[in-house]
FISE-753947 format. One record per residue: y negated, z negated, x negated of N, C-alpha, C in turn. Coordinates in Angstrom, 1 decimal, always signed. Each point is the difference from the previous one (the first is absolute). Example, Ala and Ser with C-alpha at 12.3 -4.5 7.8 and 13.67 -1.06 7.14 Angstrom:
REM residues 2
+5.7 -7.8 -13.2 -1.2 +0.0 +0.9 -1.2 +0.0 -0.9
-1.1 +0.7 +0.4 -1.1 +0.0 -0.9 -1.1 -0.8 +0.8
This chain:
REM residues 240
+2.2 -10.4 -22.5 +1.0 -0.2 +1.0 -0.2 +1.0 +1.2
+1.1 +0.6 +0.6 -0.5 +0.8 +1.1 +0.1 -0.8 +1.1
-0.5 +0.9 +1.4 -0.3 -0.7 +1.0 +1.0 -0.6 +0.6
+0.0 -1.3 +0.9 +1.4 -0.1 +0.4 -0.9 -0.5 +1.3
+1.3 -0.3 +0.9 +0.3 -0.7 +1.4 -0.8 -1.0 +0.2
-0.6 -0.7 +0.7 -0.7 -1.2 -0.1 +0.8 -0.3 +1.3
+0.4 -0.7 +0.7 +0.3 -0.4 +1.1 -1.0 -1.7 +0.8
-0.1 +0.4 +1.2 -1.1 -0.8 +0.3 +0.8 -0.9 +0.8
-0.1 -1.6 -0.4 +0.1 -1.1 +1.0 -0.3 +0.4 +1.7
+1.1 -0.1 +0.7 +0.2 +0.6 +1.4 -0.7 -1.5 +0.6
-0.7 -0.9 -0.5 -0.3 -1.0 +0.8 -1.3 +0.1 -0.3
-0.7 +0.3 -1.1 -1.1 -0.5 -0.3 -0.6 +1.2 -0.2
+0.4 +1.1 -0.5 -0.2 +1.2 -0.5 -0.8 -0.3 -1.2
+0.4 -0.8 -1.0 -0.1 -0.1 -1.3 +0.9 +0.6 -0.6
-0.4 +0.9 -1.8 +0.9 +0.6 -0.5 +1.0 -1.1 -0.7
+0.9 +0.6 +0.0 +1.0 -0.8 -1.1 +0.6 +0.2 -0.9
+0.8 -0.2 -1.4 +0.3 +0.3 -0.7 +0.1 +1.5 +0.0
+0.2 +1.3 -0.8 +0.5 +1.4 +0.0 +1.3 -0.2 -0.1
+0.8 +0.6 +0.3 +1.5 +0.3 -0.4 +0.2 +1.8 -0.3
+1.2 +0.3 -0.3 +0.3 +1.2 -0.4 -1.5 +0.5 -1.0
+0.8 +1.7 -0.4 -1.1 +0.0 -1.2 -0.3 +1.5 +0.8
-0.7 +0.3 +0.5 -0.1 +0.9 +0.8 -1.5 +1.4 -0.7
+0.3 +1.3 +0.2 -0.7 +0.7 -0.6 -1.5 +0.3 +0.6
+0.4 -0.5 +1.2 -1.9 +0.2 +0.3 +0.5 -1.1 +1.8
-0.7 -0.4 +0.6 -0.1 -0.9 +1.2 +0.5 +0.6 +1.0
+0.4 +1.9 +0.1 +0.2 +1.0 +0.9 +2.1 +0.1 -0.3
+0.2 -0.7 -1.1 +1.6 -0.1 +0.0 +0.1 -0.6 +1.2
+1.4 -0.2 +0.1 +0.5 -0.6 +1.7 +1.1 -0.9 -1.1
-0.4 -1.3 +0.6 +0.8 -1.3 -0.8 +1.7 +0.1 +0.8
+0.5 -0.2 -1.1 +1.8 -0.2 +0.3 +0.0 -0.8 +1.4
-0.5 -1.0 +0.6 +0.3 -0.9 +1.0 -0.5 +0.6 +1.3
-1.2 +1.2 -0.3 -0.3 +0.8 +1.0 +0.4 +1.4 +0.2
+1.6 +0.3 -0.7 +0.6 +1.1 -0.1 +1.1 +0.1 +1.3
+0.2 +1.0 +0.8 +1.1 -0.4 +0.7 -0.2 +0.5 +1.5
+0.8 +0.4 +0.8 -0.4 +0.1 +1.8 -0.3 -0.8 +0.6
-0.6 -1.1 -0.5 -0.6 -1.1 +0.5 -1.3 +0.2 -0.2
-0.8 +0.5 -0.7 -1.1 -0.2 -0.7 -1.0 +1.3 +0.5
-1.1 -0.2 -0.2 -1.5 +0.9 +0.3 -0.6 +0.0 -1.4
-0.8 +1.0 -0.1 -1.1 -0.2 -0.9 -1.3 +0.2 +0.9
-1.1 -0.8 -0.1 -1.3 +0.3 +0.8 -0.8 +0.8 -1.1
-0.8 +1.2 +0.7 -0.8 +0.6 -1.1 -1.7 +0.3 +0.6
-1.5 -0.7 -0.8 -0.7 +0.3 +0.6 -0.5 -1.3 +1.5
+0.5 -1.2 -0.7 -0.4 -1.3 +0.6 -1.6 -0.6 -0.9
-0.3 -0.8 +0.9 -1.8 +0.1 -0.7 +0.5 -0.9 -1.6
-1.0 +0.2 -0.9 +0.3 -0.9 -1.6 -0.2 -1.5 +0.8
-0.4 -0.5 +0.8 -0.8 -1.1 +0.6 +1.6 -0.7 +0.7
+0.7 +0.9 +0.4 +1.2 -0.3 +0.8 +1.2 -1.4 -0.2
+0.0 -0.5 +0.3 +1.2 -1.3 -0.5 +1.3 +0.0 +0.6
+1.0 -0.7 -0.3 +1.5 +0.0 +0.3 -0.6 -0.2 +1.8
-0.8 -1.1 +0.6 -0.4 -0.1 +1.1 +0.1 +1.1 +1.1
-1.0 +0.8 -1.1 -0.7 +0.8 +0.7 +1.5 +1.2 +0.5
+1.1 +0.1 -0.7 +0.8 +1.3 -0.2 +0.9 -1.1 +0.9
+0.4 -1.5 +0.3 +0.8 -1.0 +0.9 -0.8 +1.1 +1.5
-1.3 -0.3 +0.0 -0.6 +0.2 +1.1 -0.2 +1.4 +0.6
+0.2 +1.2 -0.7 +0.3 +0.9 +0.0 +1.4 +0.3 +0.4
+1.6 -0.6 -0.2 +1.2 +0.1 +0.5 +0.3 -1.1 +1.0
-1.2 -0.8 +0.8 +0.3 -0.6 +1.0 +1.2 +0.1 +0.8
+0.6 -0.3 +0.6 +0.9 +0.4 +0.7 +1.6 +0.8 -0.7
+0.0 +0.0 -1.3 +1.1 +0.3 -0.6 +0.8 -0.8 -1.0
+1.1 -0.2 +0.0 +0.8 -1.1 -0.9 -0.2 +0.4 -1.2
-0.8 -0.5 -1.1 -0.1 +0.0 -1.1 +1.1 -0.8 -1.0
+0.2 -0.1 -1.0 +1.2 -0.6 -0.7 -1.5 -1.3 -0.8
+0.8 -1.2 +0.8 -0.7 -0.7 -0.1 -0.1 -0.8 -1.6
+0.8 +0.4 -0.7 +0.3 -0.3 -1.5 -1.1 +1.3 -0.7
-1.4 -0.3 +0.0 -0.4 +0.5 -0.8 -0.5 +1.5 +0.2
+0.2 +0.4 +1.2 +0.2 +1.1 +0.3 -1.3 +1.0 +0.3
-0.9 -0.3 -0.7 -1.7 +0.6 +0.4 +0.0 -0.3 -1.9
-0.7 +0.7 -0.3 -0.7 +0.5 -1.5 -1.0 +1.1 +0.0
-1.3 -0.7 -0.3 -1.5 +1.1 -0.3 +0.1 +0.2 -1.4
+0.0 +1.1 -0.4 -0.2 +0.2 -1.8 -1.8 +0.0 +0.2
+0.2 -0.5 -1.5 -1.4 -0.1 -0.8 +0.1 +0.7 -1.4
-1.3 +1.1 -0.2 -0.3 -0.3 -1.6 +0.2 -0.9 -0.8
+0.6 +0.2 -1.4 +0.1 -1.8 -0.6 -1.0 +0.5 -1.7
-0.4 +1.6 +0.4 -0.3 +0.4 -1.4 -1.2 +1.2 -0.3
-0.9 +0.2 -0.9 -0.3 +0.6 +0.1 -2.0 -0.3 +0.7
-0.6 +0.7 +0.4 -0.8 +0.3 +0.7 +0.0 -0.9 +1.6
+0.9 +0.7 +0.3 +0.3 -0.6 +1.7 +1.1 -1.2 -0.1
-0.1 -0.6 -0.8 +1.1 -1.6 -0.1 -0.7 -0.8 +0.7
+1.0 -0.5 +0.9 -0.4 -1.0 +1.2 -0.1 +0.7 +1.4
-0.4 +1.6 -0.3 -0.3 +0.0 +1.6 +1.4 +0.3 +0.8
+0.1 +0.3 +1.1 +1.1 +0.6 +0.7 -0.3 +1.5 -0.3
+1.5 +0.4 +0.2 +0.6 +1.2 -0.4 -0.2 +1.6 +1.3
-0.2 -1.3 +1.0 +0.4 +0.8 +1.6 +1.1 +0.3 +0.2
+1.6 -0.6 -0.5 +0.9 -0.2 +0.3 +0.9 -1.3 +0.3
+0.9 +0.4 +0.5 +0.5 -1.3 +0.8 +1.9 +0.5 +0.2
+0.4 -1.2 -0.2 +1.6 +0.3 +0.0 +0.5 -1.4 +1.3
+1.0 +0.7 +0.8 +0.4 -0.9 +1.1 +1.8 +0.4 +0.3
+0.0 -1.4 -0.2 +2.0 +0.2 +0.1 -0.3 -0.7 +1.5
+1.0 +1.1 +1.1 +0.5 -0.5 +0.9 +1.2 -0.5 +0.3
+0.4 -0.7 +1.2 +1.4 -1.0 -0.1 +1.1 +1.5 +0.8
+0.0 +1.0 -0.3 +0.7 +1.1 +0.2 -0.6 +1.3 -0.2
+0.9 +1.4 +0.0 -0.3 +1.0 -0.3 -0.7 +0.9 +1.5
+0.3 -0.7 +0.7 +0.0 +0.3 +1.5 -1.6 -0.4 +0.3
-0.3 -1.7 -0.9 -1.1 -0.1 +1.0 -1.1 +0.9 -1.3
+0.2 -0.3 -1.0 -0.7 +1.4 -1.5 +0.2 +1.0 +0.6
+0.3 +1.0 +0.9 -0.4 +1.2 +0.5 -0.6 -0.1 +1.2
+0.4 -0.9 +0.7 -1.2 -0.3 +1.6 -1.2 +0.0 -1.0
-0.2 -0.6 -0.7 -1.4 -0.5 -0.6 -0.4 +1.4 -1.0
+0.1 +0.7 -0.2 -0.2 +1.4 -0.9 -0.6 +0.7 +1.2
+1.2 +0.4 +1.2 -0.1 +0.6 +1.4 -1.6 -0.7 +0.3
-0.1 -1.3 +0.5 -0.8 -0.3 +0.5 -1.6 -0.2 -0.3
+0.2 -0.2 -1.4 -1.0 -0.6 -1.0 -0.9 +0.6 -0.7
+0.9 +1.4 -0.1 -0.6 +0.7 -1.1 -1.3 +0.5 +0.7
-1.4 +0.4 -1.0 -1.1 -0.2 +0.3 -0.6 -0.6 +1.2
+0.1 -1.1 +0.1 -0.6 -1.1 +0.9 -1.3 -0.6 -1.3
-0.4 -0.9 +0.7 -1.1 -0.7 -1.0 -0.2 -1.2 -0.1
-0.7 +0.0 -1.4 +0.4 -1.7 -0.5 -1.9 +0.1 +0.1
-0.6 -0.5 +0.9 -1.5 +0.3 -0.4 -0.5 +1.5 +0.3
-1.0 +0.4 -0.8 -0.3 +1.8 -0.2 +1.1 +0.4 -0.5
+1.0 -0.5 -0.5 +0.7 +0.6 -0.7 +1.5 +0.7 +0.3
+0.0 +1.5 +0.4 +1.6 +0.2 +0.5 +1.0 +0.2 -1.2
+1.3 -0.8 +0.3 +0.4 -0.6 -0.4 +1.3 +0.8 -0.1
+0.7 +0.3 -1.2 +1.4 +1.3 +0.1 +0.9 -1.1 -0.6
+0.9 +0.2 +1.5 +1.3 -1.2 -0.8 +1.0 +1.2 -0.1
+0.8 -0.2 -1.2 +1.1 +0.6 -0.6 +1.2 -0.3 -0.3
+0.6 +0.7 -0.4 +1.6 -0.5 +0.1 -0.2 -0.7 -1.9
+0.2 -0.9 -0.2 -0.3 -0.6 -1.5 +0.9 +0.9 -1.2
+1.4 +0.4 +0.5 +0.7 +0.3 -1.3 -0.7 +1.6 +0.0
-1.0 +0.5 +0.5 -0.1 +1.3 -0.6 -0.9 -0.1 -0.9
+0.3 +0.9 -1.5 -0.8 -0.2 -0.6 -1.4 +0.8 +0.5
-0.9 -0.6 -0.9 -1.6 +0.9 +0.1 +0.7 +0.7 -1.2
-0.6 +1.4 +0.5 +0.0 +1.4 -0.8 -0.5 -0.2 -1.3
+0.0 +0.8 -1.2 -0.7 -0.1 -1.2 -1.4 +0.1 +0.7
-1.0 -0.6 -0.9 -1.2 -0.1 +0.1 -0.9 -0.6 +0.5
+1.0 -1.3 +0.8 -0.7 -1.5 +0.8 +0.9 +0.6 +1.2
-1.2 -0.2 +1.1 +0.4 +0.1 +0.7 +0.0 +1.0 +1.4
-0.2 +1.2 -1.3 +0.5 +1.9 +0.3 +1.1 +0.6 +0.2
-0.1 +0.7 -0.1 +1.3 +1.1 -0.2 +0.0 +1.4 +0.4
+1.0 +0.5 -0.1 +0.3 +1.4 +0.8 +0.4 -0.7 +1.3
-0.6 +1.0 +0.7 +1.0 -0.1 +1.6 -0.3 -1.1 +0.9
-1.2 -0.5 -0.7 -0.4 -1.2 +1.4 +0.5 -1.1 -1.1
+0.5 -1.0 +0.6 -0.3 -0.9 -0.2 +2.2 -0.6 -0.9
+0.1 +1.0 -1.2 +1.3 -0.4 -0.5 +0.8 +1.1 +0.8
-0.6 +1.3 +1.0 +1.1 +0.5 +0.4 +0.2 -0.5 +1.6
-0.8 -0.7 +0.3 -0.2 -1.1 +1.2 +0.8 -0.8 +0.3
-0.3 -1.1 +0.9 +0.6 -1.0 +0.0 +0.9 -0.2 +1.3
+1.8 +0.6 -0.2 +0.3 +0.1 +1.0 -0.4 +1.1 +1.1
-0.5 +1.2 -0.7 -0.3 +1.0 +0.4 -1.2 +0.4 +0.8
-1.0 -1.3 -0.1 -1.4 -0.2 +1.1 -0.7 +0.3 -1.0
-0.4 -0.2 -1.2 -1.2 +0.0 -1.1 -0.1 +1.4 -0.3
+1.1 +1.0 -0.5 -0.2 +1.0 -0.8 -0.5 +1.1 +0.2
-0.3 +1.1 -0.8 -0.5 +1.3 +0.5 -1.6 -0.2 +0.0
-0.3 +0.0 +1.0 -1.4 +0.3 +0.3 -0.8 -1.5 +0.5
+0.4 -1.0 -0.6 -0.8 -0.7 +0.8 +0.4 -1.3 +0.7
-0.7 -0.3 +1.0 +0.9 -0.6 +0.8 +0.0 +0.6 +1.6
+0.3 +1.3 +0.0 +0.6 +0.6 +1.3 -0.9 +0.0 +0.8
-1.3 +0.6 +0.3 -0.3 +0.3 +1.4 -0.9 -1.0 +0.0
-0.5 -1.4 -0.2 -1.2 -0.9 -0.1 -1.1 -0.2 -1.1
-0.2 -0.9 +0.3 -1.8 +0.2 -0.8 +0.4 +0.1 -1.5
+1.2 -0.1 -0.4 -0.1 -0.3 -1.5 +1.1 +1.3 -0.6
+0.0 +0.9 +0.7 +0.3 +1.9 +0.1 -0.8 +0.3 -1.4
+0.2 +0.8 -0.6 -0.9 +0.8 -0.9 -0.5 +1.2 +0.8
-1.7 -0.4 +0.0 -0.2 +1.1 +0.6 +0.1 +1.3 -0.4
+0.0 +1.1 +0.6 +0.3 +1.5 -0.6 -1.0 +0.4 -0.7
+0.2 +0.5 -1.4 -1.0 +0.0 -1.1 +0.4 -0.4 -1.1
+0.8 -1.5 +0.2 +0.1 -0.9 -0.4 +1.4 -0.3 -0.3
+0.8 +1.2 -0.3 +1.7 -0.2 +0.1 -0.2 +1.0 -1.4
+1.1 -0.5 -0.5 +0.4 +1.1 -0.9 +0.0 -0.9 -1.9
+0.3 +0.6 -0.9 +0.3 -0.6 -1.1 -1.2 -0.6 -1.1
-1.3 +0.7 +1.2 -0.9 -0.2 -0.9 -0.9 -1.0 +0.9
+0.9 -0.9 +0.4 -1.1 -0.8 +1.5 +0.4 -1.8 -0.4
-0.3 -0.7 -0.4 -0.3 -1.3 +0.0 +0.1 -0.9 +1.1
+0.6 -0.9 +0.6 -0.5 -0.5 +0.9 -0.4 -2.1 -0.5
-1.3 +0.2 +0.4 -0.5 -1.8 -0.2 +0.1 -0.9 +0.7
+0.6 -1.2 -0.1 +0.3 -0.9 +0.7 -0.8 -1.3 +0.0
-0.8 -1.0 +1.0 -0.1 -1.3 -0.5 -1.9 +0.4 -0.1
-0.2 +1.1 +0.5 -1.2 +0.1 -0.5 -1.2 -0.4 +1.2
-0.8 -0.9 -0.8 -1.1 -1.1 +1.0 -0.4 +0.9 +1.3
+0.0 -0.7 +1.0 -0.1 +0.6 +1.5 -1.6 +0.6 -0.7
-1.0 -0.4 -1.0 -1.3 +1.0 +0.4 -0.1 +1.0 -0.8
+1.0 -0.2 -1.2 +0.0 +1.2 -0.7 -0.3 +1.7 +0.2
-0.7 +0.3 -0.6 -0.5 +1.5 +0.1 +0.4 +1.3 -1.2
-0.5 +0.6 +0.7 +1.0 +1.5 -0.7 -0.7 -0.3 -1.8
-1.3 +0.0 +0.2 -0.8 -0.3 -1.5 +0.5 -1.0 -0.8
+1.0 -1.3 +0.6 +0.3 -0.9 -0.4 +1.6 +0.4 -1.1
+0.5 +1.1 +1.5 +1.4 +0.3 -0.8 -0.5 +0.7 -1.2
-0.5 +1.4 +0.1 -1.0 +0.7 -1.0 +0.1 -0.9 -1.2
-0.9 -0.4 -0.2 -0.4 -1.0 -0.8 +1.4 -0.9 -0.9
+0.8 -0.3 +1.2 +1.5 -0.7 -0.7 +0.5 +1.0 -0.4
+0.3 +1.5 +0.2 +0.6 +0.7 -0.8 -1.3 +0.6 -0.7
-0.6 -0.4 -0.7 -1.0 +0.4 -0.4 +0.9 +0.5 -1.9
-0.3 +1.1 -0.4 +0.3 +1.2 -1.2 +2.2 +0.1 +0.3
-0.1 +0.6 +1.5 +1.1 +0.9 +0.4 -0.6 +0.8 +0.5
+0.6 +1.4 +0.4 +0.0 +0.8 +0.5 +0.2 +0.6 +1.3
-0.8 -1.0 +0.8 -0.3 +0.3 +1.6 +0.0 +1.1 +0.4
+0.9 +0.5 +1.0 -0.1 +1.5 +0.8 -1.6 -0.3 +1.0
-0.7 +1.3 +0.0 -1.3 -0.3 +0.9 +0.8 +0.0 +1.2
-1.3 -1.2 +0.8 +0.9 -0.3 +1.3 +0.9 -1.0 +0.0
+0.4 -0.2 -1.4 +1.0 -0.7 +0.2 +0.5 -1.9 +0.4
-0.6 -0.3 +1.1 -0.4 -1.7 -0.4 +0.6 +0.0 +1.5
+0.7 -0.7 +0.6 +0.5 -0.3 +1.3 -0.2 -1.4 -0.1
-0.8 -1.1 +0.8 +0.0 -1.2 +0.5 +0.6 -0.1 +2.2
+1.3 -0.7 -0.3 +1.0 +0.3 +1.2 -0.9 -1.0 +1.1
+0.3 +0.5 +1.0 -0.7 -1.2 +1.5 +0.9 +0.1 +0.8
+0.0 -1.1 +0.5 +1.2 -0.8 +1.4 -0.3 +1.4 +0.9
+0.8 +0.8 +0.5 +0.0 +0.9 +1.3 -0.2 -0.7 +1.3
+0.9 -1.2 +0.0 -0.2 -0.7 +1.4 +0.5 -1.3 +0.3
+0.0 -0.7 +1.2 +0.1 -1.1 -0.2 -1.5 -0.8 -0.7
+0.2 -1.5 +0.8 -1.4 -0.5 -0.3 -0.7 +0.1 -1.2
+0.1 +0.7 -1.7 +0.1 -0.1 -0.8 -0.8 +1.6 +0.1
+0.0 +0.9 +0.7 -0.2 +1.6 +0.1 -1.2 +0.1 -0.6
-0.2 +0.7 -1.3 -1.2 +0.6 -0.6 -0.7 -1.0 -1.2
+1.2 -1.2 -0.1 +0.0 -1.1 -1.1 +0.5 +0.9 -0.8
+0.0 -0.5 -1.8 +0.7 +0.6 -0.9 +1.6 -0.8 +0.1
+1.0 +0.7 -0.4 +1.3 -0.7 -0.5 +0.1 -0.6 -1.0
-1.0 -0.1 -1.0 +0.7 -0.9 -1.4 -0.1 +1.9 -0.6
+0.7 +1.2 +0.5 +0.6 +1.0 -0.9 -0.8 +0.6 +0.0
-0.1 +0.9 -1.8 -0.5 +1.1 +0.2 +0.7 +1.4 -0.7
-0.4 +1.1 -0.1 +1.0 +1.0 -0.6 -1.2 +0.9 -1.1
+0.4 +0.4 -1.1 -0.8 +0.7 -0.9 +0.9 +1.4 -0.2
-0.6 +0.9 -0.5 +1.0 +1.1 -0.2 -0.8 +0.5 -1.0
+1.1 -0.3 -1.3 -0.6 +1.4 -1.6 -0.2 +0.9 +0.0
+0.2 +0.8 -1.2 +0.1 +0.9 -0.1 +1.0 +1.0 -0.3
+0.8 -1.2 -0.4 +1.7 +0.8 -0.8 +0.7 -1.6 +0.0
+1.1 +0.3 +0.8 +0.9 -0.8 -0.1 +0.1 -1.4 -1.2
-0.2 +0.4 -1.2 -0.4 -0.7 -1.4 -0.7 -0.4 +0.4
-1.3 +0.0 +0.4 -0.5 -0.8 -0.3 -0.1 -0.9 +1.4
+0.5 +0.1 +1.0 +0.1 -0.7 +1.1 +1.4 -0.9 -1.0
+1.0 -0.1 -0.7 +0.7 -1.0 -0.8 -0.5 -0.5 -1.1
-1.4 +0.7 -0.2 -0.6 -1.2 -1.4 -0.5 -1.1 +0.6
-0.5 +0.5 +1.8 -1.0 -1.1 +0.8 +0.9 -1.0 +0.6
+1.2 +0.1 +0.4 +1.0 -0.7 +0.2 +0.3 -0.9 -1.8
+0.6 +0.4 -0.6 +0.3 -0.6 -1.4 -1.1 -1.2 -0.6
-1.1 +1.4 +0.3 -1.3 -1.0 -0.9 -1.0 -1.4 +1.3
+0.0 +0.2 +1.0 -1.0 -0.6 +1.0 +0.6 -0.9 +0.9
+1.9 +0.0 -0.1 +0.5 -1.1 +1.2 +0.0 -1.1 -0.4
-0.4 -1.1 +1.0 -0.4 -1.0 -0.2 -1.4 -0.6 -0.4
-1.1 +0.7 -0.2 -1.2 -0.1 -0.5 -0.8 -0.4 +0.8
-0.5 -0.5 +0.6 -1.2 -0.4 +0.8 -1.5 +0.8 +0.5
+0.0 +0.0 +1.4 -1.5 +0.3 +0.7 -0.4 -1.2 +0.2
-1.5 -0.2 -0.8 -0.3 -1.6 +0.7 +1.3 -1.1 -0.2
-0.2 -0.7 +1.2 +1.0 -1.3 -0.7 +1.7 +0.7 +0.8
+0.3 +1.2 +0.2 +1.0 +0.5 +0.7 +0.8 +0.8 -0.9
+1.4 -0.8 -0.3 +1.1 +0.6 -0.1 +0.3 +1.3 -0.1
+0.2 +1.5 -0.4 +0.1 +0.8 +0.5 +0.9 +0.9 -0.8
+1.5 +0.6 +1.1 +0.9 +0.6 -0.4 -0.2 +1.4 +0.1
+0.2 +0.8 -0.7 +0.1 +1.3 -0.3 +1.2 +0.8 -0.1
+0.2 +0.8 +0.7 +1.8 +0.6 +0.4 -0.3 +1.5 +0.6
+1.2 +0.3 +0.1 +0.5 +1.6 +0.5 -0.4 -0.4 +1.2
+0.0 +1.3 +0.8 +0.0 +0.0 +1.7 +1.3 +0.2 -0.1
């Protein structure tokens, strides 16, 4: 059976039945399709419907159900959380204040990229060309995310540059190494990203950036390594 939807009891944050038949937990369910709707990307696995209520404080959520954390239901990682999260708002109006306002804020250590839900993720999880689908609403794409800590640094741009997401605040270059361990690392090539500023300055981001040797093989490490795990951490593999 492939992966599907789990949707979590908004009261208790127990799972409940699955519905739909969904191809991996990173689909966006029909009820969370729409200009009403977010996708959260990069919420802790630990996180509950609570936690993502308590995170949109102050904004009218659609009170019919309107908060869903996906879970693994298969596999290796069945049961845990996915690091995604889907939220229908009670308008299109108040779903873009909350994109505008929200997007990387934090749920915990963890910053937090709220999205517009109907874009798709690009082939290869949750990669692509061009940032993030081409970007979202014209903020994601190109290089990055524009001018802040989560920029690809220079080095680090180009067809043969990887960028890692989700990766443990203590993680080390040996550690990446090691995860791409029998690819074809450019020497030099291992970038672990740090907060520029703000209280957080000289912390790691969660990101880091690798760069191949040849384009190829920077898309066999995308194809073959997204989704795979450092330690008990999640970890997305994508284009700059």
């Amino acid at each position: 059976m492939p992966n599907q939807h789990i949707p979590h009891n908004n009261h208790n944050n127990m799972p409940v039945a699955p519905y739909g038949d969904f191809q991996s937990p990173f689909a966006t369910p029909p009820e969370f399709q729409g200009p009403n709707c977010v996708r959260l990307r990069g919420i802790p696995f630990t996180a509950t419907d609570s936690d993502v209520y308590a995170f949109f404080a102050g904004y009218s959520i659609d009170p019919n159900g309107g908060v869903s954390v996906t879970i693994h239901n298969r596999g290796i990682h069945a049961g845990r959380g996915s690091g995604n999260a889907y939220v229908r708002f009670t308008s299109p109006e108040e779903c873009q204040r909350a994109i505008k306002e929200m997007n990387h804020q934090y749920i915990g250590a963890r910053y937090v990229e709220v999205l517009p839900a109907d874009n798709p993720l690009p082939s290869g999880g949750a990669g692509g060309g061009g940032g993030f689908g081409g970007g979202f609403g014209g903020g994601f794409g190109g290089g990055g995310f524009g001018g802040n800590d989560f920029s690809a640094p220079a080095g680090f741009q180009g067809p043969s540059c990887v960028r890692l997401r989700g990766l443990p605040f203590s993680a080390t270059e040996a550690e990446i190494a090691m995860f791409f361990s029998g690819f074809a690392v450019d020497e030099g090539g291992l970038h672990i990203a740090l907060h520029q500023g703000g209280p957080r300055m000289g912390q790691p981001t969660g990101n880091g950036y690798v760069r191949m040797t040849t384009p190829e093989e920077a898309q066999r490490a995308i194809s073959t390594k997204h989704g795979h795990y450092i330690g008990s951490r999640y970890i997305e593999v994508m284009n700059v």
